[in-house]
Residue frames relative to the residue before (quaternion, step in Angstrom):
aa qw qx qy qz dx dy dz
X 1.0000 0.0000 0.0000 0.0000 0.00 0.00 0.00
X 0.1912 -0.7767 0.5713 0.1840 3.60 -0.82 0.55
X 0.7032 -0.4867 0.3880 0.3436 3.13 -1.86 1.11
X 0.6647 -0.4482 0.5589 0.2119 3.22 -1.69 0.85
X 0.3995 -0.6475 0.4628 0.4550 3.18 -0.94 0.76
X 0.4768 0.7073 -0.4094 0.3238 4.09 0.80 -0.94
X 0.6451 0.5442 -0.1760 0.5067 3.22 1.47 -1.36
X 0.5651 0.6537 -0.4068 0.2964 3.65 0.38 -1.20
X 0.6930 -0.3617 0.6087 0.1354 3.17 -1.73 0.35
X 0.3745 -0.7902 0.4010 0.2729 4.12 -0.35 0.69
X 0.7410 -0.4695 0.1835 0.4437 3.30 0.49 -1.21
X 0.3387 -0.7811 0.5137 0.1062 3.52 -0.72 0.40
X 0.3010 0.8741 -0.3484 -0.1546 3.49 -0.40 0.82
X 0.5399 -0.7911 0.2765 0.0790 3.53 -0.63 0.76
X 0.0879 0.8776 -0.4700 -0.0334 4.06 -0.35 1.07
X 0.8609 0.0538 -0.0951 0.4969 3.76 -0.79 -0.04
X 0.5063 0.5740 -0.5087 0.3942 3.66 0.69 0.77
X 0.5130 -0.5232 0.6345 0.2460 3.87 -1.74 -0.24
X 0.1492 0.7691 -0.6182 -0.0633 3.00 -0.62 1.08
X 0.0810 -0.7242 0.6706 -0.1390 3.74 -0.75 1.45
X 0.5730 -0.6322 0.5036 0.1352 3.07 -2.34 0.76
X 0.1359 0.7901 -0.5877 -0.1091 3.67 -0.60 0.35
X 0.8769 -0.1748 0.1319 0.4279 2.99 -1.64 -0.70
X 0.6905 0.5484 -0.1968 0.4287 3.76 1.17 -1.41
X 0.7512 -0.1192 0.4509 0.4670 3.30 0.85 -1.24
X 0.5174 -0.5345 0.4882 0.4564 3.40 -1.69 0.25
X 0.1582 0.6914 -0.7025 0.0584 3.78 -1.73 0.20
X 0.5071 -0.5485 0.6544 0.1168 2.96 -2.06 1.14
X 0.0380 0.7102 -0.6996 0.0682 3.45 -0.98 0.88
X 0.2470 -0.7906 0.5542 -0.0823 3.23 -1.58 1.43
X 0.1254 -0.8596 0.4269 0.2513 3.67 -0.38 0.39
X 0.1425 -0.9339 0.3113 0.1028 3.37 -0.84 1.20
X 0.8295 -0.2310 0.0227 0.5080 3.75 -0.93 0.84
X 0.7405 0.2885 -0.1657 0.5840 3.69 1.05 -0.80
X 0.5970 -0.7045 0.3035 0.2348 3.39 1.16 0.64
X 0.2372 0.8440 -0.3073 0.3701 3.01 1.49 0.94
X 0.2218 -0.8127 0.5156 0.1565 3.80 -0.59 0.24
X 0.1013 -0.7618 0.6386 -0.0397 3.60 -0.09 1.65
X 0.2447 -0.7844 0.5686 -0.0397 3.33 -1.10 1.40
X 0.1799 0.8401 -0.5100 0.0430 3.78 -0.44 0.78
X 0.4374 -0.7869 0.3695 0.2299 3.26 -0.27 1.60
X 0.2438 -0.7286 0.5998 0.2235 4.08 -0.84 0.67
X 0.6354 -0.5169 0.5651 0.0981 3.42 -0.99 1.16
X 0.1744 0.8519 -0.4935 0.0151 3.73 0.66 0.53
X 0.6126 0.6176 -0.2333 0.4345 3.67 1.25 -0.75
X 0.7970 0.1632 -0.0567 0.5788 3.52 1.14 -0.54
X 0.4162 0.7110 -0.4738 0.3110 3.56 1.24 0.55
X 0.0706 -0.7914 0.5861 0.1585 3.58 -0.22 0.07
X 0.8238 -0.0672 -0.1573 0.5404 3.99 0.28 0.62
X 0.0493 -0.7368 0.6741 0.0151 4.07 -0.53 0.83
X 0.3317 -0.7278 0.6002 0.0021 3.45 -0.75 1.77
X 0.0271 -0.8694 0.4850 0.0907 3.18 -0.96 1.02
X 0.2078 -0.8408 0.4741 0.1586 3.81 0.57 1.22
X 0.8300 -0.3448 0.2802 0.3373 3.34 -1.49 -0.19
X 0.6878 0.3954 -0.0958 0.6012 4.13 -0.30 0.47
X 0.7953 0.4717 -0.3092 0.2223 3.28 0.96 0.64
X 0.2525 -0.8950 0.3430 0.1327 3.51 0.23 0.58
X 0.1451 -0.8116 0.5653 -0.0246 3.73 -0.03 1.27
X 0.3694 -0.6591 0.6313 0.1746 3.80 -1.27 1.06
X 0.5666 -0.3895 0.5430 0.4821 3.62 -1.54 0.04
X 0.5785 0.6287 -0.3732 0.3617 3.31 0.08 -1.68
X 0.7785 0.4140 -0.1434 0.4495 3.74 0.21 -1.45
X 0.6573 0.6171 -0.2480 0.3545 3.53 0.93 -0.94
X 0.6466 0.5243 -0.0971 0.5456 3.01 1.49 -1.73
X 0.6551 0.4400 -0.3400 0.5116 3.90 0.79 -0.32
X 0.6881 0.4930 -0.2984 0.4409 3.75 0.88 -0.38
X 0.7855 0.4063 -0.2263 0.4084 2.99 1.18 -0.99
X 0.4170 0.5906 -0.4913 0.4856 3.38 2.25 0.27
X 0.7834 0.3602 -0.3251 0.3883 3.88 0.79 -0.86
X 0.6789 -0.5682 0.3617 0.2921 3.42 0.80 1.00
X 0.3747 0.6843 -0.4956 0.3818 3.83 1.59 0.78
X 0.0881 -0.7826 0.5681 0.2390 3.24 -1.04 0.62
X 0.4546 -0.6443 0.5962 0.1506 3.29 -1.54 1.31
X 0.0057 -0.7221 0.6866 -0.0843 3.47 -1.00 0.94
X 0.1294 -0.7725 0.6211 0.0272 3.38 -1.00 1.28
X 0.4624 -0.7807 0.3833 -0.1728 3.13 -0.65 2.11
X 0.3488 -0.7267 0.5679 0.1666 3.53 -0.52 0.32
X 0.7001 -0.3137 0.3041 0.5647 3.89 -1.18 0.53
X 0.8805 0.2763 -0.0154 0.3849 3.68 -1.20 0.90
X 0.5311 -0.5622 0.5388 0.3341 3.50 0.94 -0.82
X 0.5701 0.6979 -0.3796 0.2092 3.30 1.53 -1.06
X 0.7206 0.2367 -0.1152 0.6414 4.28 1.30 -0.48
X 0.1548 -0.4320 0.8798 0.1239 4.02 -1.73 0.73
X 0.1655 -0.5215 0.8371 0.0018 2.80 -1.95 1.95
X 0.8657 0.2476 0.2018 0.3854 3.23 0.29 -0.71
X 0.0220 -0.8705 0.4751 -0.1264 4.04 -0.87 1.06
X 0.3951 -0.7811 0.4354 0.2101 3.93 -0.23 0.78
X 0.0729 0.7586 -0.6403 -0.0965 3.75 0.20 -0.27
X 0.6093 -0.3382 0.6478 0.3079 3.73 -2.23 0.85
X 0.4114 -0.5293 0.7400 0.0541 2.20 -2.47 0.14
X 0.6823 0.5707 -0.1783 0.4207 2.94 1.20 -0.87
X 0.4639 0.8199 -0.2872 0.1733 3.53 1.22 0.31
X 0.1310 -0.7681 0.4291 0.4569 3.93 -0.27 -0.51
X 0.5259 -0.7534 0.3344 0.2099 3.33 -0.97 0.81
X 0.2864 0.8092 -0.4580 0.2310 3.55 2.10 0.77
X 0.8539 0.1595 -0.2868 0.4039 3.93 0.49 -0.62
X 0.2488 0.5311 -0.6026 0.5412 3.47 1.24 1.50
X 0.8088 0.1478 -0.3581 0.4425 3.55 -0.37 -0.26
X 0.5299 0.5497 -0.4196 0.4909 3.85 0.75 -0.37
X 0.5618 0.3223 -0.3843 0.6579 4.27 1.17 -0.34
X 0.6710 0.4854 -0.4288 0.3608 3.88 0.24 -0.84
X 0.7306 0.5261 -0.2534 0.3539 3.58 0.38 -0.72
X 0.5249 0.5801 -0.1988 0.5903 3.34 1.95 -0.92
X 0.7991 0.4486 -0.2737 0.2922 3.26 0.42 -0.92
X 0.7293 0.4069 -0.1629 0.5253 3.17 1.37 -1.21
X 0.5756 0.4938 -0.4661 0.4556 3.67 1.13 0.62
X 0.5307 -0.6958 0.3992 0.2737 3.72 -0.10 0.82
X 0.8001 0.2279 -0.1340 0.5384 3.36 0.58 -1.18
X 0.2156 0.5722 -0.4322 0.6628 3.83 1.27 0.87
X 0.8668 0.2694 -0.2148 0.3606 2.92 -0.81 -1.69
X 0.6753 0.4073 -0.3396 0.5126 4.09 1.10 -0.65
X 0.5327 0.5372 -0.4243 0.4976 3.68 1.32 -0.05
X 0.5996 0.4714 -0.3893 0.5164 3.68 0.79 -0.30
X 0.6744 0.5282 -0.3296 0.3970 3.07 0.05 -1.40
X 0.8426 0.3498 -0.2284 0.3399 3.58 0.40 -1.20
X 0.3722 0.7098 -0.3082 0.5125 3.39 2.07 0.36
X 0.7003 0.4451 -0.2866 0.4788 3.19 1.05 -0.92
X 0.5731 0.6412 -0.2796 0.4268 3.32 0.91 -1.05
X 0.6987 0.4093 -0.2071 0.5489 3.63 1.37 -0.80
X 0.8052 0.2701 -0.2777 0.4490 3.40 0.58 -0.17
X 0.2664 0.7628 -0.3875 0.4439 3.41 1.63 0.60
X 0.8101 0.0000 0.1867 0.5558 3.30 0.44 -1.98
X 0.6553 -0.6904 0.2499 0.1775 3.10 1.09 1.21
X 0.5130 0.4739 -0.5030 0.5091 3.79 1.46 1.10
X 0.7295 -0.5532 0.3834 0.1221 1.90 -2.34 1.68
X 0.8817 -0.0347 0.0433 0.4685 3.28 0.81 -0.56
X 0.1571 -0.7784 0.5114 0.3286 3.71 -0.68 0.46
X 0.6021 -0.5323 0.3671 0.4684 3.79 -1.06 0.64
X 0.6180 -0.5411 0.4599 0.3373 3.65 -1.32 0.63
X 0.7120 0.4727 -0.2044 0.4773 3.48 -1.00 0.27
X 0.4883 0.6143 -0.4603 0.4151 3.95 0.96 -1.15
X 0.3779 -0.5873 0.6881 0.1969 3.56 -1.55 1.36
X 0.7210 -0.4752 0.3788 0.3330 2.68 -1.84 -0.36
X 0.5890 0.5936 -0.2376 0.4943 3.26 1.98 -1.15
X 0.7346 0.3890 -0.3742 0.4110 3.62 1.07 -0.22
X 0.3686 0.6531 -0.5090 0.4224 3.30 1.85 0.15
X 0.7084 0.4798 -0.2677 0.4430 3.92 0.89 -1.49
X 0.5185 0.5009 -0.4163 0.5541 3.97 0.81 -0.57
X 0.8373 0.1924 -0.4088 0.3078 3.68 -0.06 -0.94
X 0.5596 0.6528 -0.3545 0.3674 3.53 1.02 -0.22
X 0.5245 0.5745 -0.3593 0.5156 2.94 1.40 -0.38
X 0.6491 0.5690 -0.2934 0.4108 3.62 0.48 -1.53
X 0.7293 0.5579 -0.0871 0.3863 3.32 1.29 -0.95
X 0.4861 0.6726 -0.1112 0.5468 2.94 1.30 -0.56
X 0.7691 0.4493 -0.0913 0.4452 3.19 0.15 -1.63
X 0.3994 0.7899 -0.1885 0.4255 3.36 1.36 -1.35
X 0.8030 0.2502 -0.0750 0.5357 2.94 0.15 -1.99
X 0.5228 0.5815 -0.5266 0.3337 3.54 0.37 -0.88
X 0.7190 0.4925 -0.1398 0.4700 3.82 0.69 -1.78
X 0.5804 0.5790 -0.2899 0.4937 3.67 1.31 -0.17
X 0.7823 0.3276 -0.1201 0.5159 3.20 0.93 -1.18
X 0.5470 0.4961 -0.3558 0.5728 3.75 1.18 -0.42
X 0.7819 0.2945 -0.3488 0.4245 3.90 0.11 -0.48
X 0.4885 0.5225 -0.4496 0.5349 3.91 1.45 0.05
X 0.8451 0.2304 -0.2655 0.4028 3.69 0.34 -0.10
X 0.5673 -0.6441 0.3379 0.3863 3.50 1.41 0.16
X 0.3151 0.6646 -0.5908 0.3316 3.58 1.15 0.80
X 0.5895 -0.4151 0.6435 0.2572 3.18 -1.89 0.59
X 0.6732 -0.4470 0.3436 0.4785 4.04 -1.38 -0.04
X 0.2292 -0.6806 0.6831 0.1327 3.40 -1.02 1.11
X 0.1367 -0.5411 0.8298 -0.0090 3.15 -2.19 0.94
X 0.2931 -0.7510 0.5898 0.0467 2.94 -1.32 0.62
X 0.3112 -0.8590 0.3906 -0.1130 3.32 -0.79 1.86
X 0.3392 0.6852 -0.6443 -0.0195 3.45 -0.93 -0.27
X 0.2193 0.5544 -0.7741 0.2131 3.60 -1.07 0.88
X 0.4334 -0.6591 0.6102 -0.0731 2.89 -1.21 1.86
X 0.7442 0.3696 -0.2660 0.4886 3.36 0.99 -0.50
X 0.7593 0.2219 -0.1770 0.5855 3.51 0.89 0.42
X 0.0977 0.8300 -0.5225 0.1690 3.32 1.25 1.14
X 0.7094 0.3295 -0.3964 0.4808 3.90 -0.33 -0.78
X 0.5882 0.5938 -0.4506 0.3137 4.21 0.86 0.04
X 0.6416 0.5783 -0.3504 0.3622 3.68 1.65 -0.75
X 0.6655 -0.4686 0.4579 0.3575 3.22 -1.13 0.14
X 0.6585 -0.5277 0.3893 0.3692 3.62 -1.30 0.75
X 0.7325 0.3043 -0.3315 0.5108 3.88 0.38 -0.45
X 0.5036 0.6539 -0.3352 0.4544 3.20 0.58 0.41
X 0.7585 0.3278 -0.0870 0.5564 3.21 0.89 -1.39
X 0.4522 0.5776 -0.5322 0.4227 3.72 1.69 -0.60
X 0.6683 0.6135 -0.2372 0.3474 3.12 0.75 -2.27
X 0.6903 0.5261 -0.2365 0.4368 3.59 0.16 -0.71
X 0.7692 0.4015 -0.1124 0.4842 3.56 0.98 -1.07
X 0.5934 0.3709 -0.2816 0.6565 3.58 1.60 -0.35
X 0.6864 0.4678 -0.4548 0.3212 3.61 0.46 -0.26
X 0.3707 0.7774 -0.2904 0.4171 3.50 1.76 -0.36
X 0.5628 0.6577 -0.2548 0.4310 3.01 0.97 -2.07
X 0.7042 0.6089 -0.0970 0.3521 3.13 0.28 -2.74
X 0.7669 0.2531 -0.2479 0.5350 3.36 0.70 -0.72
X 0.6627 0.4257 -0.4972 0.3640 3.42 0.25 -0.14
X 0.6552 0.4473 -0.4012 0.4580 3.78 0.99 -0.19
X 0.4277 0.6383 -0.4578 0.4473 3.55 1.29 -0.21
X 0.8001 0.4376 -0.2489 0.3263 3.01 0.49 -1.55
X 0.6110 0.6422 -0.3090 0.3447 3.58 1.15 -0.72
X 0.5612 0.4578 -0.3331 0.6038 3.30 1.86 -0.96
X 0.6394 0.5093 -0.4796 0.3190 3.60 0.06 -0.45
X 0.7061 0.5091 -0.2373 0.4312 3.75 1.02 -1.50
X 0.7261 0.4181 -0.3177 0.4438 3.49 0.87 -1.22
X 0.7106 0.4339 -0.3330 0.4426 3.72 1.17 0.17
X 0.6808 -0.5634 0.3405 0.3212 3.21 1.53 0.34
X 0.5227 0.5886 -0.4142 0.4570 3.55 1.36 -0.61
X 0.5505 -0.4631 0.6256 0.3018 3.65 -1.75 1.05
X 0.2321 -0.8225 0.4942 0.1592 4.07 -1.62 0.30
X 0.5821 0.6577 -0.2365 0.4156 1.72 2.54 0.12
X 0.5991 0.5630 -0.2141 0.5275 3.14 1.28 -0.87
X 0.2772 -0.8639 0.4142 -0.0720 3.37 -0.31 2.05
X 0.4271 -0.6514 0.5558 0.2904 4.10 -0.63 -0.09
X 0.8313 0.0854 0.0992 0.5402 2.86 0.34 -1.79
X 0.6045 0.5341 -0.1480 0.5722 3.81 1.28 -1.02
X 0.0081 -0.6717 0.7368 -0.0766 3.93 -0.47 0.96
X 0.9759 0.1221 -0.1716 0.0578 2.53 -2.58 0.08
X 0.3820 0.4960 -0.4882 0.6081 3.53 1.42 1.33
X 0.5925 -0.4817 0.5676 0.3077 3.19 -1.85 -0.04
X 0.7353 0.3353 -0.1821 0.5602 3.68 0.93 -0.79
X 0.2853 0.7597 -0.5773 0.0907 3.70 0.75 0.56
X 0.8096 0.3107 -0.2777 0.4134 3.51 0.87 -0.58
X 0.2389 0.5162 -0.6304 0.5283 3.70 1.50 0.94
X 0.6180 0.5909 -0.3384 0.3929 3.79 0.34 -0.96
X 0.7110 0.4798 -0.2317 0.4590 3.56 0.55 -1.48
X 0.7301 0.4445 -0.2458 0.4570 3.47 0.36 -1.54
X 0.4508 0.6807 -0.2722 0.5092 3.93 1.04 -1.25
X 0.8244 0.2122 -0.2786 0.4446 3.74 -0.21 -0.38
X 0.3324 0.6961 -0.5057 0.3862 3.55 1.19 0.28
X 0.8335 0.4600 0.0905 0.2924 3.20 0.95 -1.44
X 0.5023 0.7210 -0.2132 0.4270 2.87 1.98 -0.66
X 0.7256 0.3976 -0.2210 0.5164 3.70 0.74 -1.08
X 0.6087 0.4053 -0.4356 0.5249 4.31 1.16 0.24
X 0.6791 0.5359 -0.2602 0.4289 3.97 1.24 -1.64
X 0.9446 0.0865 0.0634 0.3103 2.91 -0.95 -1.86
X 0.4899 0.5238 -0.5372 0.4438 3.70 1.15 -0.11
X 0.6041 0.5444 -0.3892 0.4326 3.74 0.05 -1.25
X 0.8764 0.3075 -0.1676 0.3307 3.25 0.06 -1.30
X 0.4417 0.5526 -0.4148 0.5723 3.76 1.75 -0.05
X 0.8534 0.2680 -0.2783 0.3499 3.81 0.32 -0.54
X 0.4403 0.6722 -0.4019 0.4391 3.35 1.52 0.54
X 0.5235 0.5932 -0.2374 0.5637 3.21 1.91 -0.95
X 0.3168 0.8066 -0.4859 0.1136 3.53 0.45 -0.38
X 0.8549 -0.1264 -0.0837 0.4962 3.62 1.23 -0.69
X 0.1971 -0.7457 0.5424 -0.3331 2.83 0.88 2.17
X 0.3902 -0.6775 0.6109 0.1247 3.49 -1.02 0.90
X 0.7689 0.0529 -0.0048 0.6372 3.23 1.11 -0.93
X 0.3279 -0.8316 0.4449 -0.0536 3.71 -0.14 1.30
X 0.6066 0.3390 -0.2481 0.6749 3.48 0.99 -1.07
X 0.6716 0.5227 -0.4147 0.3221 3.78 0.20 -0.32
X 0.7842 0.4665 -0.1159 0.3924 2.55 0.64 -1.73
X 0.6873 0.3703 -0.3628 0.5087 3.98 1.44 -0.50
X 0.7060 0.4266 -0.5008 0.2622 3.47 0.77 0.39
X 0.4436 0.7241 -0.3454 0.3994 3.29 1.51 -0.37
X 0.6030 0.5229 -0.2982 0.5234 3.54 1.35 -2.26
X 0.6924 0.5236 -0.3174 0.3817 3.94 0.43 -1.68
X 0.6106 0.5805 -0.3137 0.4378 4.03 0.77 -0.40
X 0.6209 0.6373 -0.1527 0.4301 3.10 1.34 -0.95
X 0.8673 0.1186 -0.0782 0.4770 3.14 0.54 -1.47
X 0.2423 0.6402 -0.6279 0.3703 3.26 1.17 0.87
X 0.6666 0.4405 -0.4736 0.3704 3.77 0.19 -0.22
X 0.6672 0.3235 -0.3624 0.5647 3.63 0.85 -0.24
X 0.7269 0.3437 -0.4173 0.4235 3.86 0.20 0.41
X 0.2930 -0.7669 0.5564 0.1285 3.48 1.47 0.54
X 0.3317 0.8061 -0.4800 0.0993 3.63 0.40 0.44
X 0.5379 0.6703 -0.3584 0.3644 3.41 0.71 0.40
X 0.3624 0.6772 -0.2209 0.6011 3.09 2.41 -0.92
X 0.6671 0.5711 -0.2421 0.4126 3.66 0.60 -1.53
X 0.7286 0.4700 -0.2520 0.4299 3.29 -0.07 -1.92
X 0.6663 0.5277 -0.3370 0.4050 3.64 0.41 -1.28
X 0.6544 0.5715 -0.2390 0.4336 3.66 0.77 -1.20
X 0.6046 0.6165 -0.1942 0.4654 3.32 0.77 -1.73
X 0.8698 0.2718 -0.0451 0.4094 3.14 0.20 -1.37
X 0.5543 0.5797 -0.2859 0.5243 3.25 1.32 0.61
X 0.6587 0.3787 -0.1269 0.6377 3.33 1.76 -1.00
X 0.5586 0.4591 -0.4354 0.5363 3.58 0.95 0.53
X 0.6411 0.6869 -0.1404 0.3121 3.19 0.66 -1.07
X 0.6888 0.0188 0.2141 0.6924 3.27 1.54 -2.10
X 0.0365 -0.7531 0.6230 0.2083 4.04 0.84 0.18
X 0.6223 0.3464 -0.4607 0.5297 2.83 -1.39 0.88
X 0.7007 0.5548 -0.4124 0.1764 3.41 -0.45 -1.28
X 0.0038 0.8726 -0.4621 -0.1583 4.02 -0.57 -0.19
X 0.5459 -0.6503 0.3982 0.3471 3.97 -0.44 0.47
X 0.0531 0.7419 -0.6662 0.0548 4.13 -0.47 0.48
X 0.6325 -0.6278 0.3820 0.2448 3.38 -1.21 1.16
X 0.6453 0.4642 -0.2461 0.5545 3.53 1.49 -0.05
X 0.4027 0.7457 -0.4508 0.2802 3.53 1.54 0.33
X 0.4508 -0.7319 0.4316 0.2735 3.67 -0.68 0.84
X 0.7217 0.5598 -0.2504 0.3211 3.27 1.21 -0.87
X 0.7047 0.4972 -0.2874 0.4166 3.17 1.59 0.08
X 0.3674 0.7359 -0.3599 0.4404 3.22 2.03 -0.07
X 0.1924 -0.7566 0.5972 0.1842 3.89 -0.93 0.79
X 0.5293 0.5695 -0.4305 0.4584 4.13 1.18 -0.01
X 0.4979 0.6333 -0.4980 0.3209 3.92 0.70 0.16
X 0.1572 0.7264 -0.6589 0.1156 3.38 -0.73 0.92
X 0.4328 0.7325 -0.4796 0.2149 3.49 -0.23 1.31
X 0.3557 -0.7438 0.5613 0.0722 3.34 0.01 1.68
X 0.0167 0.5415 -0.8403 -0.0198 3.45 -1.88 0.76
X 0.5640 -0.3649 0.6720 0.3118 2.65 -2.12 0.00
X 0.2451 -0.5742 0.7059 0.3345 4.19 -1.65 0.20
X 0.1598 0.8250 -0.5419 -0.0129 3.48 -1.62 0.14
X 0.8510 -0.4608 -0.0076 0.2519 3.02 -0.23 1.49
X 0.7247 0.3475 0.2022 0.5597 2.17 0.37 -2.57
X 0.8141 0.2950 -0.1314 0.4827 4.22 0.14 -1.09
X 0.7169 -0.3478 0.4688 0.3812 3.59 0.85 -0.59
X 0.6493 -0.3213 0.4924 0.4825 3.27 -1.49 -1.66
X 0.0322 0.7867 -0.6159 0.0276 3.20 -1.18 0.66
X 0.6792 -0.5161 0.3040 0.4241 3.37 -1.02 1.76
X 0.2845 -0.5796 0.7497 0.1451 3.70 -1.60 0.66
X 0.8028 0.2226 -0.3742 0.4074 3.34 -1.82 0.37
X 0.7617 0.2674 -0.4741 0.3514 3.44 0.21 1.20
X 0.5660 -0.7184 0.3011 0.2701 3.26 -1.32 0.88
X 0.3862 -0.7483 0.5380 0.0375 3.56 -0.86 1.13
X 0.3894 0.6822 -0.4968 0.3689 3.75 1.15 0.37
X 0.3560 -0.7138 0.4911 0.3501 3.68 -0.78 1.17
X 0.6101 -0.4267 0.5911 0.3103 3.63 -1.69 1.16
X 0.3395 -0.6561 0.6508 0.1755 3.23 -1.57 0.97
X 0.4522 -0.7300 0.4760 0.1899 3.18 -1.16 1.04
């Protein structure tokens, strides 16, 4: 049986090496200065997201064994710093895809999520009835900012703004680049919880018209406990993108956050609902096809529905 995703290892990411299948297992092999081959087995059974940065070369052989243990593969830009790009099983059920499908495409659902998230973001009991969606973005904003001025005057920063321009990356400031380089991380474990449950990334709340809109959505849950703190601690890091993904690996073990996401994104989804070690939906060995039908529901697949001759 394989580990729950809740259970799983966080991530692992990977540059200028080969990763191929042998006899033992998957593994990443490098060649070194004396033309050696350094071998370093990957944890494929309990990985829950394997970054794949620039310089790396990946067999079928290897692909096909990861994507039997229900790892998701995310191909990554320098650092971790961009997801082009994301493998998903086969082997999945398709219970909190339609349970997100049905939310999404019901307007006042889809603003009932949205405004769920907003509560369990910044930790209110309640938003006032009636609240749009645009006053959902105004107060997040207000909020936001807040922190930004909270966390910049706790470490002795000058006024922070917040950047990203990919084209003029090595010009931003160090919390910037921390922030930028741990939020990567953030998504790519988002995204693993999203795939190994089957959930679309594409199919946003509040975020629209990307593939990763709801890595995006779920992702800012998480931002103001993870990668902000730890982007402005970086402040004068020599190396920033290093140093917050290394620091951000770390204290995933004290933010058990994989435990979270799963929950989170289950209790949006179905309030109420809760995760038990006997939950099907988190199991990657389900392969059971039905048939869809109108009128009854599901109905068993692999049998034949041709009317008996009379």
């Amino acid at each position: 049986m394989l580990p729950r995703i809740a259970d799983s290892l966080s991530f692992l990411y990977l540059d200028m090496v080969r990763v191929v299948q042998d006899d033992t297992g998957v593994c990443a092999q490098i060649k070194t200065d004396d033309n050696r081959i350094d071998t370093v087995y990957v944890p494929t059974a309990a990985l829950t997201c394997l970054l794949l940065g620039p310089g790396v070369s990946i067999t079928t052989r290897a692909l096909t064994t990861l994507a039997r243990h229900g790892t998701s593969v995310v191909c990554t830009g320098a650092g971790g710093v961009r997801a082009y790009a994301g493998i998903l099983p086969d082997s999945l059920t398709t219970h909190w895809l339609e349970q997100q499908a049905t939310a999404w495409a019901d307007p006042e659902r889809r603003l009932d999520v949205a405004t769920r998230m907003y509560e369990k973001r910044f930790g209110d009991d309640t938003v006032p009835s009636g609240t749009t969606l645009a006053q959902l973005r105004g107060m997040e904003g207000q909020r936001m900012k807040a922190l930004y001025k909270l966390l910049a005057q706790k470490h002795g920063i000058g006024r922070f703004r917040r950047n990203y321009h990919p084209d003029q990356w090595h010009q931003q400031d160090p919390v910037n680049l921390a922030l930028s380089a741990a939020n990567t991380c953030l998504y790519g474990i988002v995204h693993a919880a999203l795939l190994a449950l089957g959930i679309s990334p594409a199919l946003g709340f509040v975020h629209t018209g990307t593939q990763h809109a709801f890595v995006y959505d779920i992702a800012d849950l998480y931002k103001a406990d993870t990668t902000l703190p730890l982007a402005f601690s970086l402040h004068q890091s020599p190396k920033p993108e290093q140093d917050a993904r290394r620091k951000f690996r770390e204290d995933l073990r004290l933010f058990k956050l994989l435990p979270r996401i799963v929950r989170d994104l289950q209790d949006l989804l179905t309030p109420g609902s809760t995760t038990t070690d006997d939950d099907p939906a988190e199991r990657h060995d389900i392969r059971l096809v039905h048939l869809w039908d109108p009128q009854t529901g599901t109905i068993p697949a692999g049998v034949n529905y041709a009317p008996e001759a009379g």
